[in-house]
C-alpha positions as CSV (number, residue, x, y, z in Angstrom):
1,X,-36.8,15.9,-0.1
2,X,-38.7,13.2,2.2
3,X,-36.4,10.8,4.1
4,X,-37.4,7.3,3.8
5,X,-37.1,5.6,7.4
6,X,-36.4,2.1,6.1
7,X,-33.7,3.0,3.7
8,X,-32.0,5.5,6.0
9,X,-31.9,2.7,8.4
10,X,-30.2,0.1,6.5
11,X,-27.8,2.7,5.2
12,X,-27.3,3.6,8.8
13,X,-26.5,-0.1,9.8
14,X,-23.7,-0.7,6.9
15,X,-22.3,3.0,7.8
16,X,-21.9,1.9,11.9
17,X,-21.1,-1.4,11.2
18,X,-18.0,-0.6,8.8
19,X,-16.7,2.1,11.4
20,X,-17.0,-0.4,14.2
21,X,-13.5,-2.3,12.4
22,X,-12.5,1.3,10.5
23,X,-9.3,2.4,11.1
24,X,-8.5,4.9,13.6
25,X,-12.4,5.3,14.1
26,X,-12.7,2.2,15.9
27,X,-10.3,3.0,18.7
28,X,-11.3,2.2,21.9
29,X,-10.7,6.1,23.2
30,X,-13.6,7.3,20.5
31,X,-16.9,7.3,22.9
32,X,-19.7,5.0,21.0
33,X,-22.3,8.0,21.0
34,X,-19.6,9.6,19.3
35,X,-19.7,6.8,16.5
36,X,-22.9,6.3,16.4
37,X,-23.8,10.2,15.9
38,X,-21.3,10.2,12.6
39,X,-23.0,6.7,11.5
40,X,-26.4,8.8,11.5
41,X,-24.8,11.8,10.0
42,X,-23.1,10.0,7.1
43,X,-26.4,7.7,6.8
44,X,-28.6,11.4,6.4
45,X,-26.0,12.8,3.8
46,X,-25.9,8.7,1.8
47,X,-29.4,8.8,1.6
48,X,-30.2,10.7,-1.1
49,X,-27.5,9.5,-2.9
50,X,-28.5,5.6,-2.5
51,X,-30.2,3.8,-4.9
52,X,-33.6,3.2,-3.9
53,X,-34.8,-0.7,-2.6
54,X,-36.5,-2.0,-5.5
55,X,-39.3,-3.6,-3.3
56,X,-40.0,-3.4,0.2
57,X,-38.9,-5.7,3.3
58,X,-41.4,-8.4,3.6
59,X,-42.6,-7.7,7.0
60,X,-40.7,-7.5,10.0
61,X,-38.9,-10.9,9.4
62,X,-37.7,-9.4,6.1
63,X,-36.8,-6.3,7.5
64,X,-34.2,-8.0,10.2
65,X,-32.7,-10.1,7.4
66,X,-31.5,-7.0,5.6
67,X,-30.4,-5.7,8.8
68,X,-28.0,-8.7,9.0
69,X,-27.1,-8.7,5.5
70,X,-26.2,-4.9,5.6
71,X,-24.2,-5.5,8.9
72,X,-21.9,-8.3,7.7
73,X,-21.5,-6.1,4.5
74,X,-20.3,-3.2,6.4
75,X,-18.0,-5.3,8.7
76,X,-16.5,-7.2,5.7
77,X,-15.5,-3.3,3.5
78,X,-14.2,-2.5,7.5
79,X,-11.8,-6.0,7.7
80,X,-10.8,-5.1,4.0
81,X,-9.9,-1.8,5.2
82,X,-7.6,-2.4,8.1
83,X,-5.9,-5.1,7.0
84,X,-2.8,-3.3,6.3
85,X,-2.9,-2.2,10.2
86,X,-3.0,-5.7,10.7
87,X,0.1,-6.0,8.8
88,X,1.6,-3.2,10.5
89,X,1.1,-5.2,14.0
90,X,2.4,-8.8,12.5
91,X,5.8,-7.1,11.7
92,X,5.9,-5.3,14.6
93,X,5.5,-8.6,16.4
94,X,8.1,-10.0,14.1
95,X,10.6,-7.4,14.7
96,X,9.9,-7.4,18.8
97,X,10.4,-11.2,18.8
98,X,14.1,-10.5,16.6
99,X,15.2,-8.0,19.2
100,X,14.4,-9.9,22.2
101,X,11.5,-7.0,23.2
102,X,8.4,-9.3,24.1
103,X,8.6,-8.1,27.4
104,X,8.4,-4.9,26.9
105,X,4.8,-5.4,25.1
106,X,2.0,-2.3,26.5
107,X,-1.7,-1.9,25.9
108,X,-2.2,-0.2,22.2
109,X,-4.4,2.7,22.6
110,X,-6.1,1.7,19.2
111,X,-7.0,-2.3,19.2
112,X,-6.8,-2.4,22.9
113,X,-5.0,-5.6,23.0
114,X,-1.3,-6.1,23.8
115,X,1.2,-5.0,21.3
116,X,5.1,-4.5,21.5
117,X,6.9,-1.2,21.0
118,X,7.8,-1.5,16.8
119,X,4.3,-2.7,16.4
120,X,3.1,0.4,17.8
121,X,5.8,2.3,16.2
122,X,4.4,1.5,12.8
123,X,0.7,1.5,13.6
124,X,1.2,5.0,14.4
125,X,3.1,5.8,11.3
126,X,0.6,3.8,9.0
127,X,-2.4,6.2,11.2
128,X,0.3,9.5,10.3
129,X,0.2,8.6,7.0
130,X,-3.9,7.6,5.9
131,X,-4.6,10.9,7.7
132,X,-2.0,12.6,5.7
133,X,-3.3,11.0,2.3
134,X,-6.8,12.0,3.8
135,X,-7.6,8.3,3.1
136,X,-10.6,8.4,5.8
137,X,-12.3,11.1,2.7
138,X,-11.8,9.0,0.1
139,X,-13.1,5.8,1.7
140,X,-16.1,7.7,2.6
141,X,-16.1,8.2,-1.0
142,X,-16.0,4.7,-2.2
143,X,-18.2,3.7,0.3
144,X,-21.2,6.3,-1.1
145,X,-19.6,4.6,-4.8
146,X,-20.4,1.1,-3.5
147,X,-24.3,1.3,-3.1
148,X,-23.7,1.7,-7.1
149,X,-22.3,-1.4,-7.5
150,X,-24.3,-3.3,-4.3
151,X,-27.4,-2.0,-3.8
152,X,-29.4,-2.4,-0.5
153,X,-29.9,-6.5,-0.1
154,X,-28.1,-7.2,-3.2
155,X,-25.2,-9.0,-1.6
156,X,-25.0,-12.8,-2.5
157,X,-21.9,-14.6,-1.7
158,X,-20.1,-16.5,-4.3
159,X,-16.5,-18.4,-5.2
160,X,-14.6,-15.4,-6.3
161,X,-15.3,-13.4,-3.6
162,X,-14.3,-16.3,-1.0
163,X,-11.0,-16.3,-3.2
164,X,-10.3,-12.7,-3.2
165,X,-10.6,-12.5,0.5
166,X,-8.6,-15.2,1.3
167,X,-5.7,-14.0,-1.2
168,X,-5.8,-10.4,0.9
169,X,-5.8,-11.9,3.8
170,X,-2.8,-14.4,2.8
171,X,-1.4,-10.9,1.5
172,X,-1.1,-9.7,5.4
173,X,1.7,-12.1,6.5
174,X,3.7,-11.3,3.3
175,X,3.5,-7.8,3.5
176,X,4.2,-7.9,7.4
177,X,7.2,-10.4,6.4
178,X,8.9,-8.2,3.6
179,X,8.7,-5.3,6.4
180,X,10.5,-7.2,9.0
181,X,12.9,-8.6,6.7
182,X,16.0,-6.6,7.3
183,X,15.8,-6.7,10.6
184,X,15.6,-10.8,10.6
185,X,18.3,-10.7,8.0
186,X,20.6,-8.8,10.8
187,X,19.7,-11.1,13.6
188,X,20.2,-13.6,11.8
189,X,24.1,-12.8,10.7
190,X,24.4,-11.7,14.6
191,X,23.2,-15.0,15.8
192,X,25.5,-16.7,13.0
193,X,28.7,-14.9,14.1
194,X,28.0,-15.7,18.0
195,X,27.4,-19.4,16.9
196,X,30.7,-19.7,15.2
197,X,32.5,-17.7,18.3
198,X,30.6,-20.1,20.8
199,X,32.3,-22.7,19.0
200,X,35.7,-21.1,19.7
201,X,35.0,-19.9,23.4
202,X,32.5,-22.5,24.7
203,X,32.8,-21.2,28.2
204,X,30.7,-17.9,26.4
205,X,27.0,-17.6,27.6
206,X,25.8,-17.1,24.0
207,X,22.5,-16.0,24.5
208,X,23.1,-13.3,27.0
209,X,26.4,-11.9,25.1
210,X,24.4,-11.4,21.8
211,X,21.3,-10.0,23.3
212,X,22.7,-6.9,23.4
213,X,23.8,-6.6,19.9
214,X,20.7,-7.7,18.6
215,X,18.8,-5.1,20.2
216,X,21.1,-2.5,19.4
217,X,21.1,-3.9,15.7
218,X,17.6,-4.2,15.3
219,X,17.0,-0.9,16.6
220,X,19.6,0.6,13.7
221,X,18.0,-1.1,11.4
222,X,14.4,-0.5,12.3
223,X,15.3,3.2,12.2
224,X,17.2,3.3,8.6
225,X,14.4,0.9,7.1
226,X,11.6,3.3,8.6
227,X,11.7,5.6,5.6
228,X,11.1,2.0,3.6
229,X,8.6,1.2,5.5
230,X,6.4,4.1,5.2
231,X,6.6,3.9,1.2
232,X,5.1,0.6,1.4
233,X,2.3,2.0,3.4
234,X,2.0,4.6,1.4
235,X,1.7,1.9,-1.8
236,X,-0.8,-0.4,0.3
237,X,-3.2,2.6,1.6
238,X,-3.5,3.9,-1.7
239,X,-5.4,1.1,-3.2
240,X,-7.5,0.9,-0.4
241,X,-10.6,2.8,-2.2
242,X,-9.9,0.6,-4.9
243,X,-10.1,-2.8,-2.6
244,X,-13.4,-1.8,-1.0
245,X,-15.1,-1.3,-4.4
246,X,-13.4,-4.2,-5.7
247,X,-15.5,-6.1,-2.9
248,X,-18.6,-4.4,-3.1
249,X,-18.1,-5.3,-6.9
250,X,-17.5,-9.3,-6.2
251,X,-20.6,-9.4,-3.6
252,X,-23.0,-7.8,-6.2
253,X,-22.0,-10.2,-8.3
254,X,-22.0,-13.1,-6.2
């Protein structure tokens, strides 16, 4: 079967460019050859299963616009696609900032930016888990499915797509809120009983006698609630083929 340069290209550019934000694939330990080399190897094996383009690039100029186009459609399916890990780092923020951890913030090995120790906690569980559910095969999958529903240079942007991503987006903070909400619950009583014993012994240093508890708290909590957690991962990561064809869907139809 002959190999069309121009469409192996452009499938090429929405392969690498999706990976570049993919989760767990865009970690900054995973040498770029490395990337590129599976962008090309997906690419070859997409090929023949892409719908071919329906006319030709006009000219050079024409050719560089799809480029673009098939680059900011590949980043937008990657951003849809890790914004659960997103999530995962907000509550881990959230539950750091309960416990009085901030300080103890590292490097993470997989956004290379700084990021506290629950944070981390739960970024690896939510990787544990889409490797488990062999997510990084299925939205492979839905990626081949979503040249079906948006076809090289077929993206047009429109209202209901604007509405949908801001809705998952909006979606993040909720879902990184309802994970962090028993420990804020527990703080929160913890910081209520030291109020009302600061009121009786005012000589107490409030903040430092209740730092302790809080940590120790939060930690309890954060380890009962783990087992929580990691079911509303599992609920989240499982419609993540769905979301990404859901997308392709709403820019095809722009």
């Amino acid at each position: 079967m002959s190999l069309d340069p121009t469409n192996w290209l452009l499938v090429f550019v929405r392969v690498s460019s999706l990976l570049a934000v993919f989760p767990l694939f865009s970690m900054s330990n995973i040498p770029r050859p490395v990337r590129a080399a599976l962008s090309a190897l997906v690419a070859f094996l997409l090929v023949p299963l892409v719908p071919a383009l329906s006319e030709p690039p006009a000219g050079f100029t024409g050719l560089i616009a799809l480029i673009f186009k098939e680059a900011a459609i590949g980043l937008l399916l990657g951003f849809v696609s890790r914004l659960l890990f997103y999530a995962l780092e907000f509550a881990g923020t959230l539950i750091a900032t309960e416990m009085g951890l901030n300080m103890g913030a590292t490097l993470s090995p997989f956004s290379n930016t700084r990021s506290e120790a629950p944070g981390l906690a739960l970024f690896h569980l939510g990787a544990i888990i889409f490797l488990t559910l062999d997510l990084h095969h299925w939205l492979l999958v839905a990626l081949q499915r979503t040249y079906q529903l948006l076809p090289i240079g077929a993206a047009r942007l429109g209202p209901a797509l604007f509405n949908d991503i801001v809705g998952r987006t909006s979606q993040l903070f909720v879902v990184g809120l309802l994970m962090a909400a028993p420990v804020i619950a527990v703080t929160f009583l913890i910081n209520i009983v030291f109020s009302v014993v600061g009121r009786a012994v005012p000589q107490m240093n409030i903040f430092a006698e209740s730092f302790a508890f809080r940590t120790l708290a939060g930690l309890t909590v954060f380890a009962v609630t783990l087992n929580l957690m990691g079911q509303h991962i599992v609920n989240y990561l499982r419609r993540l083929p769905e979301d990404l064809l859901r997308v392709a869907q709403l820019l095809g139809a722009g």
